[in-house]
C-alpha angles and dihedrals in degrees: 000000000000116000089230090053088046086050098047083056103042081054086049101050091044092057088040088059095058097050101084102058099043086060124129107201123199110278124177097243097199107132101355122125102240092213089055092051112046075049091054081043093052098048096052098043073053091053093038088056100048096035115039087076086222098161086061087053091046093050085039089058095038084048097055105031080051082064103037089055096039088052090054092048092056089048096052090060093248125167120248092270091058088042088055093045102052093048085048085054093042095057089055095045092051093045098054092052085046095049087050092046091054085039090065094046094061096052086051079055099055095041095048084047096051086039089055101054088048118268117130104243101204092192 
C-alpha cells in the first residue's frame, strides 16, 4: 500500500469523522423561532461530537479488519510482505466502516437531541 494512498485515507477518515456531528437534519420549521434553534442545533452537534465515541469505532473496525486481512493473506499462501499488505488493507478498509459507523451515530445524536428539546426532525 503506497504512503501517499494511507494518507489520503487517514485524511478521509478524519473528515469523515467530522461529518456527523456537523449535520442539519430536516426540521418543520412552522412555528419555530430560527436563533433558538440554530442555538438548540449547536449544542447537540457539541454533545454528538463529544459523546458518539466515534475515534474507539473507528480503531474497533481498523483493528479487526487488520486481522481479518492479515489472516487472508496468510491463506492465500502470501509472503510476509502480502501478509503485511492485506492486513494493511484491511485496516483501512475496517477503519473506514468504523469512522462511518460512528459517523452515523453521531447524526442519530444530533436528531434524538433536537427531538428531545421539541422540534419536529423530519429525516
Amino acid at each position: 500500500m503506497s504512503k501517499l494512498f494511507a494518507l489520503s485515507l487517514i485524511a478521509f477518515v478524519s473528515l469523515l469523522g467530522c461529518a456527523g456531528a456537523d449535520v442539519r437534519p430536516i426540521v418543520d420549521m412552522k412555528g419555530v423561532n430560527e436563533s433558538a434553534y440554530e442555538n438548540d442545533l449547536k449544542d447537540c452537534q457539541t454533545i454528538a461530537q463529544q459523546q458518539s465515541g466515534m475515534g474507539s469505532t473507528a480503531a474497533k473496525g481498523a483493528g479487526a479488519g487488520a486481522v481479518v486481512g492479515g489472516l487472508l493473506g496468510l491463506v492465500t499462501g502470501g509472503n510476509t510482505t502480502g501478509i503485511v499488505q492485506a492486513a494493511g488493507a484491511g485496516a483501512v478498509i475496517g477503519g473506514a466502516g468504523g469512522a462511518y459507523s460512528g459517523n452515523q451515530s453521531q447524526e442519530a445524536v444530533v436528531k434524538r437531541c433536537l427531538s428531545g428539546r421539541g422540534y419536529k426532525v423530519l429525516n
